[in-house]
Structure formats: structure tokens, C-alpha cells
VOKE-640718 format. One record per residue (C-alpha): x, y, z; chain; residue number from 1. Coordinates in steps of 0.02 Angstrom, whole numbers. Layout:
N
px/py/pz/chaine/num
X/Y/Z/A/NUM
...
This chain:
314
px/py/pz/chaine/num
1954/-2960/5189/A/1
1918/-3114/5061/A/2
1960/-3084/4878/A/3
1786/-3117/4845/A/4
1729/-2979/4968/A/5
1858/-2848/4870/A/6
1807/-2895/4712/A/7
1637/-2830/4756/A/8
1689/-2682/4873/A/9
1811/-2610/4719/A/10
1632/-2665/4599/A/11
1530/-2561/4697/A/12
1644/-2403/4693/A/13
1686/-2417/4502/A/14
1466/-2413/4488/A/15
1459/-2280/4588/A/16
1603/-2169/4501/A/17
1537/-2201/4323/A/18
1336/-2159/4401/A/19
1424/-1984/4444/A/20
1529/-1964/4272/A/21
1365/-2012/4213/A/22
1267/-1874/4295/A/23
1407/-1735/4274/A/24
1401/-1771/4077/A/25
1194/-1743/4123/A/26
1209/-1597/4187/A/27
1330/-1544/4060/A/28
1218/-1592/3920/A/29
1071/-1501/4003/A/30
1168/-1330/4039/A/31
1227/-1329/3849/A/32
1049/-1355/3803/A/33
1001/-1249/3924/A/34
1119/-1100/3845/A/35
1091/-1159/3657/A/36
899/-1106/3684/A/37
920/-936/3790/A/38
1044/-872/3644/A/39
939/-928/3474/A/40
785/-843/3589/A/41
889/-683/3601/A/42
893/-700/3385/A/43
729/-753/3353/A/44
659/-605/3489/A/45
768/-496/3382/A/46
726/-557/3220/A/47
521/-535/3279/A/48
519/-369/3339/A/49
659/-260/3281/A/50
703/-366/3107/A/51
514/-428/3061/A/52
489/-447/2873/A/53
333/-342/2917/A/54
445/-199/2982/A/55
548/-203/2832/A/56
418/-212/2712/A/57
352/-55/2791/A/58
518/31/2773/A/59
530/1/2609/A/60
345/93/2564/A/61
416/246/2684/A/62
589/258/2569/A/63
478/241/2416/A/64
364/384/2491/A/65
517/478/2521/A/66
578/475/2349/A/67
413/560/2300/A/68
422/700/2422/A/69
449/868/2398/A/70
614/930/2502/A/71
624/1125/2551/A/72
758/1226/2655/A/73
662/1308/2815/A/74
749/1474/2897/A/75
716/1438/3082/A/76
782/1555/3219/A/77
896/1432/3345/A/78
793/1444/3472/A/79
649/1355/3412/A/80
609/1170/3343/A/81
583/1110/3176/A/82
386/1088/3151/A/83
342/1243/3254/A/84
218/1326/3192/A/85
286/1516/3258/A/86
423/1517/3133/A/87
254/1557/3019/A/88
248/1710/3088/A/89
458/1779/3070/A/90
455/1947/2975/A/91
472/1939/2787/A/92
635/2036/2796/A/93
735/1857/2855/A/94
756/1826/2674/A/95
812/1992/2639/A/96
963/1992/2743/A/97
1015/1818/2662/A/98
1144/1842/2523/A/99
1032/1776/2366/A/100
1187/1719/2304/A/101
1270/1631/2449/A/102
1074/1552/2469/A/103
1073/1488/2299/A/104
1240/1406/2355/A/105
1151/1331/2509/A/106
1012/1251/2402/A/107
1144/1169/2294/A/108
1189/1096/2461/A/109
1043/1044/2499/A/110
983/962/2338/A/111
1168/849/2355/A/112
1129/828/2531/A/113
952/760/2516/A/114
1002/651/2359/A/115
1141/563/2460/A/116
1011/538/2616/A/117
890/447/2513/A/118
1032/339/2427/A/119
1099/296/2593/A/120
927/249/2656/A/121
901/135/2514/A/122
1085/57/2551/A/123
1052/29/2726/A/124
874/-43/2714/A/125
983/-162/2598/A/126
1116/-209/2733/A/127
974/-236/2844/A/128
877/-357/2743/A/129
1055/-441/2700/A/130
1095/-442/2892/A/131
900/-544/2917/A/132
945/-664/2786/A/133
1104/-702/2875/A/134
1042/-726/3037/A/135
886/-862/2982/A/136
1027/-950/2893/A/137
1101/-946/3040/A/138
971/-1034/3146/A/139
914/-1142/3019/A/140
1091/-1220/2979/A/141
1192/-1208/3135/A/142
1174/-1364/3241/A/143
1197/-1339/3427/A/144
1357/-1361/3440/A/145
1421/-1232/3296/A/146
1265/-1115/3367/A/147
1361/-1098/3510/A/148
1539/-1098/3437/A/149
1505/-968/3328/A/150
1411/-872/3442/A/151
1527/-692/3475/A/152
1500/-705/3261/A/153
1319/-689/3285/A/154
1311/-589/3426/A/155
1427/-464/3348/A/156
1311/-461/3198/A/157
1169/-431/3315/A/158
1238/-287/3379/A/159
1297/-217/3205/A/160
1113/-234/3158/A/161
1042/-150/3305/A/162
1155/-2/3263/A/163
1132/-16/3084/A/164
931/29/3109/A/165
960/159/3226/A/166
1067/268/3084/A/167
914/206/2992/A/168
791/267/3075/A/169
883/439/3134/A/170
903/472/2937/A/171
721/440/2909/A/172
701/626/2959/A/173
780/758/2866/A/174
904/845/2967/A/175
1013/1004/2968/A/176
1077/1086/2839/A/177
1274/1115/2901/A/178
1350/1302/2836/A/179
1520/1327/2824/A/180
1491/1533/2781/A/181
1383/1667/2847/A/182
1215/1668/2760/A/183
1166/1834/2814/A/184
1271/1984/2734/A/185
1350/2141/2799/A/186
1216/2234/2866/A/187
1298/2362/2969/A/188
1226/2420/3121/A/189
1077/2285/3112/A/190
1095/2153/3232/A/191
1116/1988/3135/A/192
1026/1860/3193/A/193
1044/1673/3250/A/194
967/1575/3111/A/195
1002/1424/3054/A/196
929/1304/2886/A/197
866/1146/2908/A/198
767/1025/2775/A/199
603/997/2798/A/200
474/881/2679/A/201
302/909/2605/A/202
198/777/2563/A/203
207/718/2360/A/204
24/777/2284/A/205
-72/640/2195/A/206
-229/635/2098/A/207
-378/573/2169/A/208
-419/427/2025/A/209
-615/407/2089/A/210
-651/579/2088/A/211
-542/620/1930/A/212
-675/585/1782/A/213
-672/630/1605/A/214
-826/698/1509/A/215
-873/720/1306/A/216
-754/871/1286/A/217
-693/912/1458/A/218
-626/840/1626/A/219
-643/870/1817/A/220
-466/824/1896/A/221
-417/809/2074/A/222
-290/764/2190/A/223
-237/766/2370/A/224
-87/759/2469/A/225
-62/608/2586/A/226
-55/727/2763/A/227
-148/892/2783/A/228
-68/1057/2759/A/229
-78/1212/2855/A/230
-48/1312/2735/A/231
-145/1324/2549/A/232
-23/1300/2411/A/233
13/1329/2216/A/234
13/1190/2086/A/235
39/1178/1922/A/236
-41/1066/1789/A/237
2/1001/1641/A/238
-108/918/1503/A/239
-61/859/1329/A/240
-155/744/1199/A/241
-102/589/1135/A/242
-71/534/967/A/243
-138/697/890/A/244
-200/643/722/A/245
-195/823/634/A/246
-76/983/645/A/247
-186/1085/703/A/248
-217/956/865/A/249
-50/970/927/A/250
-112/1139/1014/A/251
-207/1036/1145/A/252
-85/1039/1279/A/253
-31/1176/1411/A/254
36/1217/1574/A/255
-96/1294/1713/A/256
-80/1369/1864/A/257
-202/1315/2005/A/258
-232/1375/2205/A/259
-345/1233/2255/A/260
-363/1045/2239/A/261
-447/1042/2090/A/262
-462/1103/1897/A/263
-599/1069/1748/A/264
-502/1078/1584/A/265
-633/1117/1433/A/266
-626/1136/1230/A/267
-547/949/1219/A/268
-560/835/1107/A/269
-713/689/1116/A/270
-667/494/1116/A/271
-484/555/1153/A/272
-338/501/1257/A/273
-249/658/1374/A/274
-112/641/1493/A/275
-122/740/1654/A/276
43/785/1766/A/277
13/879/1923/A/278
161/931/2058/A/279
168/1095/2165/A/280
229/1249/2082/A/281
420/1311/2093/A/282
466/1388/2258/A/283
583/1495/2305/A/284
674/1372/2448/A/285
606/1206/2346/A/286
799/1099/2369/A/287
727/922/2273/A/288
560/860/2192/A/289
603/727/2071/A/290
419/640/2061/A/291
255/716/1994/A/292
101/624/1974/A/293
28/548/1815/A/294
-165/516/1757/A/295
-219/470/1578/A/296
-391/498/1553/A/297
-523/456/1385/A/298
-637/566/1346/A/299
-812/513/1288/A/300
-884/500/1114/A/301
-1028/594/1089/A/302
-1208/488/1072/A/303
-1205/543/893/A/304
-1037/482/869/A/305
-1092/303/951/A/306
-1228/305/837/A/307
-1121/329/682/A/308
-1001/209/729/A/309
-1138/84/776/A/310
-1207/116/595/A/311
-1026/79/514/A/312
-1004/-82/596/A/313
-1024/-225/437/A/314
């Protein structure tokens, strides 16, 4: 074989070995790709439907709800659920084999428990929205290359997420109260029976501002609570004027018991500013209710009174 001739044979092979290096680093190239897409998918499928902004923005009105809620400790017998309606119907004697004393204790519990719930809801709707941030920084700085580098650091915090809204979510119910000592005391012969105490929520009650009016000397309040109860219930209303300009005005304020939705307060004073608080009356098993609602309603002048202060007017 001519020199010539081997310069071209040895030619052709060095072509042909850098057209295959050529399509290896292809390949390569397209696989990486390939990979970089599937995982910042896997993110942005997480981000959409377990970690929207829309999700989050809706827990945040369900904590806030929570905060207003009224939180009670329910005596169920073990064998049934909390929410069923048959525990309605247990005798009134329950409560009379409870120690008052060692049931005080229990609400003490409760009140600490339900306090640290709602703080820990707030904290971990925090982490949550802290955890979101992280992850679009992620995507929007990371260039392929660190994407994939760094991806057991995201895919860790993926999975620390995912768990993080599943304590979330489990804690958005109130749970079981745990005892450490018998509840029920020494009652002899009687059989003692398999209770146990669990939270449960009501509702928080809030006036109804369309239907709420105020009149010359009187008002028509009243509210609603966000779900429907089974069961009617006890409120209690408070009123009280503002800036009294006399003594003798300071009297117009009270405290009133009511069975139903609404109340019509009378003898008030005209062209006057009250404030109204409504919540749901003490109960015996009531554990936490920190929020009451608020109205502030004018009264209206009388048309003589217009008419006299129409006639002052320079």
C-alpha cells in the first residue's frame, strides 16, 4: 500500500471515530436534557398541585377561621366516632361520675393543648410557604447543570415538604385529648365506663351586617354561624354607648342573654353611636374562645331633630 493510499485509509478512520465521539457527546447531551426536564416537571407538578399559592392562600383563611372558633371537650364512649350524632343521646349521669375537680384539670389541658395546635399550625403554614419560596428560587436560578447537581438537595426538600403538609393537614382537625388519670371517680359497685375526651369545634357566631339595622331609639341585630347546628344554643350580648356625653348616659350598656339568632335592643339613645359584641354563652365543657364578634351601629336622629339642625345651619 502507497503512502498516499494510507494517508487516506488512516483519514477516513480518524472521520469516522470523531463522527461517533461526536454522536456519543449527542446522545449524552440529549439524555441530560432529557433528565434535567423529567426532574424540574416532578417540582413544578409539585409546586401546582400540592404547593399552589391558591392552596396556601386557602390555608391561611382556614387557620384564621380557626382562631375564631369556639373549642369544647366532648365525653364520647370508645366505641363510637367523633361527629356521631348518638353520643346526643348518653345519659346525663356521664358527667356525674367525672371528678369536677380532676375535669376542671382536663380543661386546663385542653385550653394549653388547643393554644399550642393553633400556634403550630400557624408555624407550619410558615415552613411551608418558606419551603415554596425555596423551591421557585430553585428553578428560576439553577442552570441545568447545578439543577441536576444539586438535585438529592431538592429532592430531599420535596419530600420534607410533602411530610410537612401532611402533619398540616392531620392537625387541621382537633384531636384527642390524652389523660394521664382516671376521670371517673370511685364509684363502687357501678361499672365504670370506657370514655374517653376528645376536642371538638363550633363554628365562631357573627353578625349578619345587612340584616343588622339601627332605628331612631332602637336596633334589630342578627347574626349567624358559618355551618348549621343541630342543636339551638345560648348567646350572650353585649351593648355599650360611645362617648356618653352626660353621667346619667353611662347606664346605656348591659349584658343580655338570648336563645335565638336575633335581639331588638330599645330605650337608646337617637343620632348615637353603640357598640355591639355577641359570642355564645359560657359552657360547662367550653376549653378556648378567644374571638367574639364586633358591630357598631348609629342610631337615627329624629325628623324633628333634622329639622332643628337644618334650621341651625348659618
Amino acid at each position: 500500500m502507497s503512502f498516499g493510499t494510507m494517508d487516506v485509509y488512516l483519514n477516513e478512520i480518524e472521520n469516522n471515530l470523531q463522527s461517533i465521539l461526536y454522536s456519543e457527546e449527542e446522545d449524552q447531551e440529549n439524555e441530560t436534557w432529557k433528565m434535567y426536564m423529567e426532574r424540574k416537571n416532578i417540582v413544578l407538578e409539585f409546586l401546582h398541585a400540592d404547593l399552589s399559592l391558591h392552596l396556601l392562600k386557602r390555608h391561611h383563611k382556614r387557620i384564621e377561621l380557626l382562631k375564631k372558633c369556639s373549642y369544647y371537650i366532648e365525653i364520647l364512649p370508645k366505641h363510637l366516632a367523633l361527629g356521631d350524632q348518638n353520643h346526643l343521646m348518653l345519659p346525663t349521669t356521664m358527667f356525674q361520675l367525672i371528678d369536677p375537680w380532676r375535669f376542671q384539670r382536663m380543661k386546663k389541658v385542653g385550653t394549653v393543648q388547643t393554644k399550642i395546635q393553633l400556634l403550630l399550625l400557624t408555624d407550619l403554614l410558615e415552613q411551608l410557604e418558606q419551603g415554596r419560596e425555596e423551591l421557585v428560587h430553585f428553578l428560576e436560578t439553577y442552570d441545568m447543570v447545578t439543577f441536576l447537581a444539586r438535585w438529592d438537595l431538592v429532592k430531599q426538600k420535596l419530600s420534607n415538604l410533602s411530610e410537612l403538609m401532611d402533619n398540616f393537614l392531620a392537625m387541621l382537625v382537633p384531636g384527642r385529648l390524652y389523660v394521664k388519670h382516671r376521670l371517673v371517680s370511685d364509684v363502687g359497685a357501678t361499672k365504670i365506663p370506657h370514655i374517653r375526651l376528645v376536642l371538638s369545634t363550633k363554628m365562631p357566631v357573627m353578625f349578619d351586617r345587612k340584616e343588622s339595622v339601627a332605628h331612631e331609639n332602637w336596633v334589630s341585630l342578627k347574626w349567624f354561624i358559618t355551618s348549621q347546628q343541630s342543636q339551638p344554643e345560648q348567646y350572650e350580648l353585649r351593648f355599650k354607648l360611645l362617648e356618653p356625653r352626660a353621667q346619667q348616659e353611662r347606664i346605656q350598656c348591659g349584658i343580655m342573654p338570648v336563645t335565638s339568632n336575633m335581639c331588638e335592643i330599645r330605650n337608646l339613645l337617637s343620632d348615637r353611636s353603640y357598640r355591639f359584641t355577641v359570642k355564645r354563652a359560657e359552657a360547662y365543657t367550653l376549653v378556648y374562645e378567644q374571638w367574639r364578634d364586633t358591630i357598631t351601629l348609629k342610631t337615627k336622629p329624629y325628623p324633628d331633630e333634622d329639622m332643628e339642625s337644618t334650621m341651625c345651619e348659618p
